[in-house]
mmCIF file of the C-alpha atoms, coordinates in Angstrom:
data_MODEL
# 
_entry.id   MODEL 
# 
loop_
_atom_site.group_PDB 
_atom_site.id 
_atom_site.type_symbol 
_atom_site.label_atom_id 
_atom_site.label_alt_id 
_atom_site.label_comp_id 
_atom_site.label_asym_id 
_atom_site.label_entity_id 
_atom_site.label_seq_id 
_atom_site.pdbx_PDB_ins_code 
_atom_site.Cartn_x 
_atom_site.Cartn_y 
_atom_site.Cartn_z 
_atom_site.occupancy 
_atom_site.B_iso_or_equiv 
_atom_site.pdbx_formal_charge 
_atom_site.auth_seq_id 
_atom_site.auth_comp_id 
_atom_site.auth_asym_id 
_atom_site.auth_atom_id 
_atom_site.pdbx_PDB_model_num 
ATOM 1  C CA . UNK A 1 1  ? 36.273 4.669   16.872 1.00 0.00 ? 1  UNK A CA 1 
ATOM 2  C CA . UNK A 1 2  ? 38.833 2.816   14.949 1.00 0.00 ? 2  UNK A CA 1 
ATOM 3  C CA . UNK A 1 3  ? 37.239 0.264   11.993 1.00 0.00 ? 3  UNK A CA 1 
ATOM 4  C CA . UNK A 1 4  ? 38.323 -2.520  13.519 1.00 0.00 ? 4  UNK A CA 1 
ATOM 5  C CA . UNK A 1 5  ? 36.773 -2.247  16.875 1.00 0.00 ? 5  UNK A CA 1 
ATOM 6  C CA . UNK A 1 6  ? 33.777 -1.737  15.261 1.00 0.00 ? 6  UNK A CA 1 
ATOM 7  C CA . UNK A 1 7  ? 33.981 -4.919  12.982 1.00 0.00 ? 7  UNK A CA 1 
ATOM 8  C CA . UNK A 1 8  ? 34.501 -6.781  16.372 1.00 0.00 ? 8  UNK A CA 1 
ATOM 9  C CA . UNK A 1 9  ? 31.573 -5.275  18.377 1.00 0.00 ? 9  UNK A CA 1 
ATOM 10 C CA . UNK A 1 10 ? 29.582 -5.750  15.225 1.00 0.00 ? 10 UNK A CA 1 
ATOM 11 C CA . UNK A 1 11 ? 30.566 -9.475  15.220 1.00 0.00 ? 11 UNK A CA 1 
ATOM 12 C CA . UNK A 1 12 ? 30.286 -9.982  18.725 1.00 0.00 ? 12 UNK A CA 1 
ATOM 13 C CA . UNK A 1 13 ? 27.134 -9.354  18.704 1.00 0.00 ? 13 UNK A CA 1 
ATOM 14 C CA . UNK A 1 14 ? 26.427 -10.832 15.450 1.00 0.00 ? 14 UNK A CA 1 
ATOM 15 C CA . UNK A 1 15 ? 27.829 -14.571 17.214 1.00 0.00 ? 15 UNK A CA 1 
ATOM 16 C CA . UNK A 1 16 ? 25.423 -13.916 20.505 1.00 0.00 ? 16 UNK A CA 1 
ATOM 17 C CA . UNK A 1 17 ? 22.482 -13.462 18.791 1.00 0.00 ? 17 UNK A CA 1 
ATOM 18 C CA . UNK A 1 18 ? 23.216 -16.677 16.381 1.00 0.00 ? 18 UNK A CA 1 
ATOM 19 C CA . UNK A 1 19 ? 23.919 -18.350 19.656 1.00 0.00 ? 19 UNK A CA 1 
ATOM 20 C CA . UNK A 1 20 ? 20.810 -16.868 21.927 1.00 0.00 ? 20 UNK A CA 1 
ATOM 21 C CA . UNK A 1 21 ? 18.277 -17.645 18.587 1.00 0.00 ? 21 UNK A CA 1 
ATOM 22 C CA . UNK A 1 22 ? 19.813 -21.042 17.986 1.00 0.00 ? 22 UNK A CA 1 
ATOM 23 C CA . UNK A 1 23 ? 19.452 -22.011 21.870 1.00 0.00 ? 23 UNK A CA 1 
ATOM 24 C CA . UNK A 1 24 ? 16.007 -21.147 21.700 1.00 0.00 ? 24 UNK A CA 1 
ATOM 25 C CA . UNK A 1 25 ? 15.425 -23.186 18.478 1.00 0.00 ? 25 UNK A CA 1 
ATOM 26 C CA . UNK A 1 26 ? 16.968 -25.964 19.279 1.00 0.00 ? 26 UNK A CA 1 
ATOM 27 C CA . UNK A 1 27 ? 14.397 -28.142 20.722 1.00 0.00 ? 27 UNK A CA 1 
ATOM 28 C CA . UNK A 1 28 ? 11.064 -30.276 19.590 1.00 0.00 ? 28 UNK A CA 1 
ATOM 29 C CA . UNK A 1 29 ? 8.725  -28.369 17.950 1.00 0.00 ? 29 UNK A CA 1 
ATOM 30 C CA . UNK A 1 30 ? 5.698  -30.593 19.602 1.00 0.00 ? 30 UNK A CA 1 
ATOM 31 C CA . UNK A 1 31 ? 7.042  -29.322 22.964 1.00 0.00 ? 31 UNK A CA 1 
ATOM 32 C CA . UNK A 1 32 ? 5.949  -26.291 24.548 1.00 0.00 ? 32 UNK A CA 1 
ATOM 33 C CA . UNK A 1 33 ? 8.975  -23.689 25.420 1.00 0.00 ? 33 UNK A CA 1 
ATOM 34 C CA . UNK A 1 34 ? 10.828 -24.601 28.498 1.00 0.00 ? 34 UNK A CA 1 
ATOM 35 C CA . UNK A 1 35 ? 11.099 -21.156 31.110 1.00 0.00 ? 35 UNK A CA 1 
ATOM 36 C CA . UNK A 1 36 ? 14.725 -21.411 30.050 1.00 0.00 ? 36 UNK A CA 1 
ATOM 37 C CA . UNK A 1 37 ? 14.222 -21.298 26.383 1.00 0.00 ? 37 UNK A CA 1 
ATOM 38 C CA . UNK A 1 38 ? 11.425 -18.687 26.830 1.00 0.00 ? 38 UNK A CA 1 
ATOM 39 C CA . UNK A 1 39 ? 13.817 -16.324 28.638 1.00 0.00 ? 39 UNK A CA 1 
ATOM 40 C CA . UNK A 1 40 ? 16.656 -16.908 26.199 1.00 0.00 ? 40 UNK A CA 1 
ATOM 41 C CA . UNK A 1 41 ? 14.486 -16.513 22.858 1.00 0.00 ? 41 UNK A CA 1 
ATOM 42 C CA . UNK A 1 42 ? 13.438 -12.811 25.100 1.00 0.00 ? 42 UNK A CA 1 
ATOM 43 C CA . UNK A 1 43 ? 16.641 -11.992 25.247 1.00 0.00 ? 43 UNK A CA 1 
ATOM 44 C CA . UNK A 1 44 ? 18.056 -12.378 21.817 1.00 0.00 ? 44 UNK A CA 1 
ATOM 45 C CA . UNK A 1 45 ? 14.935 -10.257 20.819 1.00 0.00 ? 45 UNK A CA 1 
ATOM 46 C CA . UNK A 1 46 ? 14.768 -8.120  22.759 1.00 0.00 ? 46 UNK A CA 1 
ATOM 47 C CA . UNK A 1 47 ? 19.199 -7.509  21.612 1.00 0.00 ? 47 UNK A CA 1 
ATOM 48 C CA . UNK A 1 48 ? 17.535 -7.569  18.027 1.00 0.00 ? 48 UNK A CA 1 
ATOM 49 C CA . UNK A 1 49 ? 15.287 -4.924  18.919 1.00 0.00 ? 49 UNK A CA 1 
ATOM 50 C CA . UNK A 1 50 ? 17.641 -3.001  20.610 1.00 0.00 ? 50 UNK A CA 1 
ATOM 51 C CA . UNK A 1 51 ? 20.468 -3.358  17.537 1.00 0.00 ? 51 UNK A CA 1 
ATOM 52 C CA . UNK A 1 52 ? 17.400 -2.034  15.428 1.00 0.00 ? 52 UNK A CA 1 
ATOM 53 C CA . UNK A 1 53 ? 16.634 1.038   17.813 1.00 0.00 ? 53 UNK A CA 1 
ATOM 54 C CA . UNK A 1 54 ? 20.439 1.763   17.450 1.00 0.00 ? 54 UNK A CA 1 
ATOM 55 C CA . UNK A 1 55 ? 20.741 1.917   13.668 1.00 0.00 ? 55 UNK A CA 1 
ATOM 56 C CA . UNK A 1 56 ? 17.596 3.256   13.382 1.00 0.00 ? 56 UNK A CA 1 
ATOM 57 C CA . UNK A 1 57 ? 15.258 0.191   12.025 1.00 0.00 ? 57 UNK A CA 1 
ATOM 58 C CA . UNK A 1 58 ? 12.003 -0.094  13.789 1.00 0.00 ? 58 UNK A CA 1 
ATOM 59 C CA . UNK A 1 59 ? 10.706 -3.317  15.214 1.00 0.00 ? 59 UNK A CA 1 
ATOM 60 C CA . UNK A 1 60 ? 7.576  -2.903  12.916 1.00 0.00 ? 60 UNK A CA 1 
ATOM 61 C CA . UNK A 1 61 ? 9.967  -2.443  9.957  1.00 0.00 ? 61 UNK A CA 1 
ATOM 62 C CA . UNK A 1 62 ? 12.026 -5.890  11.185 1.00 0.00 ? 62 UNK A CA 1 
ATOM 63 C CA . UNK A 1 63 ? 8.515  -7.830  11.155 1.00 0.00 ? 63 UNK A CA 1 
ATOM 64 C CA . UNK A 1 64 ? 8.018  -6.218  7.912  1.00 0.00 ? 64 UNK A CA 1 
ATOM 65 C CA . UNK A 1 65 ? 11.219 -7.528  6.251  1.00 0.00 ? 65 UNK A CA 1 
ATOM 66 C CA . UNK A 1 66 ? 11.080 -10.869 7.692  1.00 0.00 ? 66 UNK A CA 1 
ATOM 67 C CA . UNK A 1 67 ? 7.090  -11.155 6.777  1.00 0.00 ? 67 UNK A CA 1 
ATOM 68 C CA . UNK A 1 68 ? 8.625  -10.370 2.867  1.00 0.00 ? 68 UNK A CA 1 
ATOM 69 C CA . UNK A 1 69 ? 11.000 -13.151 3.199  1.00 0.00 ? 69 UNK A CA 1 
ATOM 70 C CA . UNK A 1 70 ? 14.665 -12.102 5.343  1.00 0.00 ? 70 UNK A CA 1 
ATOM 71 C CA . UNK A 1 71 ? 15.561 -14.843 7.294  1.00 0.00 ? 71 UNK A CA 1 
ATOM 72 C CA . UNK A 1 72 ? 16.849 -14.135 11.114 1.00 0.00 ? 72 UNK A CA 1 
ATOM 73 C CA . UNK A 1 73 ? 20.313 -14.513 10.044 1.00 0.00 ? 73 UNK A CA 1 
ATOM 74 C CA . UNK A 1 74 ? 19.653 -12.316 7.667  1.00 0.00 ? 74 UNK A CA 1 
ATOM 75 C CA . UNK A 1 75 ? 17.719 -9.594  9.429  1.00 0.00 ? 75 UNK A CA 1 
ATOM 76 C CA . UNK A 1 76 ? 21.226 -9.592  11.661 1.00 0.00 ? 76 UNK A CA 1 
ATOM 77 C CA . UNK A 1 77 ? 23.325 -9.350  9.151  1.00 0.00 ? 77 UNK A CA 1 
ATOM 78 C CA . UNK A 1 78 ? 21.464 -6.366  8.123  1.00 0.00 ? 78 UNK A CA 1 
ATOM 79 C CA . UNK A 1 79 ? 21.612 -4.877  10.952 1.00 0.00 ? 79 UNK A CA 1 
ATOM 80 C CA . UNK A 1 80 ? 25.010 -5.334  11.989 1.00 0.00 ? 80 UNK A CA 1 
ATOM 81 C CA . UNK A 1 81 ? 26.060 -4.349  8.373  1.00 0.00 ? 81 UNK A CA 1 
ATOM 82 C CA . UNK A 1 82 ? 24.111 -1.015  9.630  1.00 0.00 ? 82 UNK A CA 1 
ATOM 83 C CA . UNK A 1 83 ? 25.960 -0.832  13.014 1.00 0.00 ? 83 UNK A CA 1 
ATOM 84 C CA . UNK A 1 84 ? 29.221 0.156   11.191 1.00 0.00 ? 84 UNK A CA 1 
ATOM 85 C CA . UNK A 1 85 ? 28.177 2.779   9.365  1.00 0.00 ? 85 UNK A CA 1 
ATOM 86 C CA . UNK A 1 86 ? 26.407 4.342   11.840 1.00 0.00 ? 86 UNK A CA 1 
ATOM 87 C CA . UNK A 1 87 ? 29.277 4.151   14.409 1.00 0.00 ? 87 UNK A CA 1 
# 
């Protein structure tokens, strides 16, 4: 695959998960999730988990590194950083 189609797909789905996990943060804390927000926030974790699987970073090792301090953003970065040098 050429580098540059792999810097896209890695920053495609850098931006969708930034969008899905902002979505589902947007909103007041002393509200309960809305269905909407609950099926969003599933979906850009369950894309996390997936982008994990595919670089080979378990979900118990992504709850490890954000429980020692990586944010989200970070934890994606990470892991799309990973995605082109697996591919």
């Amino acid at each position: 695959m050429v580098w540059w189609i792999i810097a896209l797909k890695s920053w495609s789905v850098h931006v969708t998960l930034e969008q899905d996990l902002t979505a589902a943060a947007s909103r007041d804390l002393d509200e309960p999730l809305t269905l909407a927000q609950k099926e969003t926030l599933q979906r850009a974790v369950g894309k996390v988990v997936a982008l994990g699987a595919q670089v080979g970073v378990s979900a118990d090792q992504m709850i490890e590194m954000l429980g020692a301090g990586l944010t989200v953003g970070e934890l994606i970065e990470y892991l799309t950083a990973r995605s082109g040098e697996v591919a």
